[in-house]
C-alpha positions in Angstrom: 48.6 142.3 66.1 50.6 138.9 67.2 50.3 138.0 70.8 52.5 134.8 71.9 50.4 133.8 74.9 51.8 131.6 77.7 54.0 129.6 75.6 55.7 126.7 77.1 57.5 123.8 75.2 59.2 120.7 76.8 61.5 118.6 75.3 61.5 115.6 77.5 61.7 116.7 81.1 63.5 119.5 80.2 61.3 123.1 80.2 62.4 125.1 77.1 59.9 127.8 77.4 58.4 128.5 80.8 54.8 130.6 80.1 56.7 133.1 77.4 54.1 135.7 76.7 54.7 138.8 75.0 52.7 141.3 71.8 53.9 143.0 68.9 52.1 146.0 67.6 51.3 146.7 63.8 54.4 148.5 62.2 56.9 148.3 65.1 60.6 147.0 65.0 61.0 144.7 68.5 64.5 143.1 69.2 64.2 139.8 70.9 67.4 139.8 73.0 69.0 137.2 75.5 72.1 135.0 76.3 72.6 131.8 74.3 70.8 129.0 75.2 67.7 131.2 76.9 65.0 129.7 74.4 64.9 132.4 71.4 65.4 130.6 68.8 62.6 128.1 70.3 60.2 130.5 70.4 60.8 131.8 66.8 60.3 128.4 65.3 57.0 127.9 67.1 56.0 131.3 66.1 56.5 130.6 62.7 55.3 127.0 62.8 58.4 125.0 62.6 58.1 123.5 65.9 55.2 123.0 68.1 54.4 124.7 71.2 53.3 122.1 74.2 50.6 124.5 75.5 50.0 128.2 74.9 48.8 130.6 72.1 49.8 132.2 69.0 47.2 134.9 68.0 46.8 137.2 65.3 44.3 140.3 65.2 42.9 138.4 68.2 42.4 135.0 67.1 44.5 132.2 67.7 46.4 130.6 65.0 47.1 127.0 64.4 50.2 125.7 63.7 49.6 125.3 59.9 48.5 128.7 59.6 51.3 130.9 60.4 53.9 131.3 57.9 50.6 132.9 55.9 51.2 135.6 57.7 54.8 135.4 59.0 57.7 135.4 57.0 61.2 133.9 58.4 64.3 134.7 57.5 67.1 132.2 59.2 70.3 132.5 60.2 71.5 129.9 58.0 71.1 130.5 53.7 67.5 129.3 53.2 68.2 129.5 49.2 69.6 127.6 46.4 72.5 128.0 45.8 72.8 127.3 41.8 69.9 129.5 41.4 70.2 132.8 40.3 68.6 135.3 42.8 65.8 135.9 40.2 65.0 132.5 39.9 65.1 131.4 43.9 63.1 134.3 44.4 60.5 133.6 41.7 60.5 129.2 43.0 59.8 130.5 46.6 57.4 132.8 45.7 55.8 130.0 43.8 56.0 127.6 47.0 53.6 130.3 48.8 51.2 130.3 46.5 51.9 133.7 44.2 51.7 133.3 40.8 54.7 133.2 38.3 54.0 136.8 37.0 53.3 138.3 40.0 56.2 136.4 41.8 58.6 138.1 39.2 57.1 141.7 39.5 57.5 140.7 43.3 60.8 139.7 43.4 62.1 142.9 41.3 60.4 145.2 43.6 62.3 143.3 46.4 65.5 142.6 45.3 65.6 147.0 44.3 64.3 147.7 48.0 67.1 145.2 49.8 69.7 146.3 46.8 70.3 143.4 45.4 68.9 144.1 42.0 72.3 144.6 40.2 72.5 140.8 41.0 69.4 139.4 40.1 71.4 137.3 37.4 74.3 136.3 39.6 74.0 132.5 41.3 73.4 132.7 45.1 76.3 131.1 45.7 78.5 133.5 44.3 76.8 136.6 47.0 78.8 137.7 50.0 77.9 137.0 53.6 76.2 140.2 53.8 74.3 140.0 50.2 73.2 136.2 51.4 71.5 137.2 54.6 69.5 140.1 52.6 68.5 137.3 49.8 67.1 135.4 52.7 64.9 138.7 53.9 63.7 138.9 50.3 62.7 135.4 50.0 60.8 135.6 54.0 58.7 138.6 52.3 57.8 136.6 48.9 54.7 136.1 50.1 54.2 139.9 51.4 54.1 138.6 54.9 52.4 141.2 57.8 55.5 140.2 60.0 59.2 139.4 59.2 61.1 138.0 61.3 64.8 138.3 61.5 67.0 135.8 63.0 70.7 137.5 63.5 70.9 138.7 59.8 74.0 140.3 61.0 76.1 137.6 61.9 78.9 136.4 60.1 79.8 139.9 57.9 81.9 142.5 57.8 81.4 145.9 59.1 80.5 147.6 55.6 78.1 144.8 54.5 76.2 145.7 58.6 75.6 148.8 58.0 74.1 148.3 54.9 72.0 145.4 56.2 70.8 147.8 58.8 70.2 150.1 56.2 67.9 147.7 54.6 66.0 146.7 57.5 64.9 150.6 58.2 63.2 150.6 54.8 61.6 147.6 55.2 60.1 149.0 57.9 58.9 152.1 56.5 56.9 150.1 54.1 54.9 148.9 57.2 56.2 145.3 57.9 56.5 144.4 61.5 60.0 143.4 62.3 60.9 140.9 65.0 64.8 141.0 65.5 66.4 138.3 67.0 70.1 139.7 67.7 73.3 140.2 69.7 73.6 143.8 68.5 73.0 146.1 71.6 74.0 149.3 70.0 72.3 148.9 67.1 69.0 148.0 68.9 69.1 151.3 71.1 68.8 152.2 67.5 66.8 150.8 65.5 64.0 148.8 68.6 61.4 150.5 69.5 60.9 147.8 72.3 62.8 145.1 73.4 62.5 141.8 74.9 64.8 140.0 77.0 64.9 136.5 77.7 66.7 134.8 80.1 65.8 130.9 81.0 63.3 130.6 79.1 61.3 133.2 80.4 60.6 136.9 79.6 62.4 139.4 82.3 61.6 142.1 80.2 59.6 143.7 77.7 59.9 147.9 77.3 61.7 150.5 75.5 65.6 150.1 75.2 65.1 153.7 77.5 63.3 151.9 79.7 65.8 149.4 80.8 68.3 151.9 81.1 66.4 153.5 83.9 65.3 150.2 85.7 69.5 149.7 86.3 70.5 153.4 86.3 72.8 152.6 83.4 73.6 155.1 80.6 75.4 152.0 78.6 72.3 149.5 77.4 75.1 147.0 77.4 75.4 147.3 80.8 72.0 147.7 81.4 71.4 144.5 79.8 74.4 142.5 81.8 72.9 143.8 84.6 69.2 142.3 84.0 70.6 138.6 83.0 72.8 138.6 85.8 70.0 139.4 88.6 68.3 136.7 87.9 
């Protein structure tokens, strides 16, 4: 479905990515794990088109995608709040919607159907800035699939809230999946990717180590613990 071939970005003399490659397959949840500073968060903005890769590929369905083209397919949701925040829910929801192209009446249908599936309907009227961490980082997965993207990707929607708010956030993120969206997880949350992956990717210095089932790695280190299977990958290297 989306193959990220080669990818390498420099910034200056300083190699960001070093030939990242790596797939993800129609209807599948991948988590995109690694240590900070190990070029994640670079390759999620090229992905989605917010930086520009200095050689390599982006393809979808086989062809490769230019820069411009991406977030047609690709929805993003940030770790910081990518709303308004003196905008009710409804109405960021129906201005993004309108931003990608979907018409006022069937950005409002959309927007209902969204706000119900991430449970944030109740406070459709309510201003953004009045949400809770957790309620904030679900707004921002409802505006990333405004324009029904194929893919969503998810950058650490869990940071920053409390336990109850994580669970349902993770709660959330299974449905979204069930309705066929292909997740990319970018996250810190070993335990809950044994979970919820089924594959993950590791990257360490701006490079892919690895790129199998969360099973997978535990057997390459002989570890029962994916947390210590996953110490144990970064620190080989």
């Amino acid at each position: 479905m989306l193959e990220v071939k080669n990818l390498v970005k420099m910034f200056g003399d300083f190699t960001a990515l070093d030939n990242v490659s790596f797939n993800l397959k129609e209807g599948e949840l991948v988590s995109l794990l690694g240590t900070n500073g190990c070029g994640k968060t670079t390759t999620i903005k090229i992905i989605v088109g917010f930086l520009e890769e200095t050689s390599g590929q982006i393809k979808y369905n086989g062809k490769q995608m230019l820069q411009t083209d991406r977030s047609r397919v690709i929805g993003w949701a940030p770790q910081d709040d990518s709303f308004f925040g003196n905008l009710t829910l409804m109405e960021n929801m129906v201005y993004f919607g309108n931003l990608n192209d979907v018409e006022r009446s069937e950005a409002k249908k959309r927007a209902e159907e969204l706000l119900k599936l991430l449970k944030l309907f109740h406070k459709q009227k309510t201003l953004a800035k009045d949400l809770s961490g957790g309620m904030k980082r679900r707004l921002n997965m409802a505006i990333a699939m405004m324009h029904n993207p194929k893919i969503l990707i998810l950058d650490e929607p869990e940071a920053g809230v409390d336990p109850m708010s994580r669970v349902t956030l993770w709660e959330v993120v299974k449905e979204v999946k069930k309705k066929g969206t292909t997740i990319l997880l970018v996250t810190h949350n070993l335990i809950e990717t044994e979970h919820l992956a089924d594959r993950i990717i590791i990257m360490d210095a701006g490079k892919v180590i690895f790129e199998d089932t969360p099973k997978k790695l535990k057997s390459r280190y002989k570890e029962r613990n994916i947390e210590n299977a996953f110490k144990r990958s970064v620190e080989k290297r």
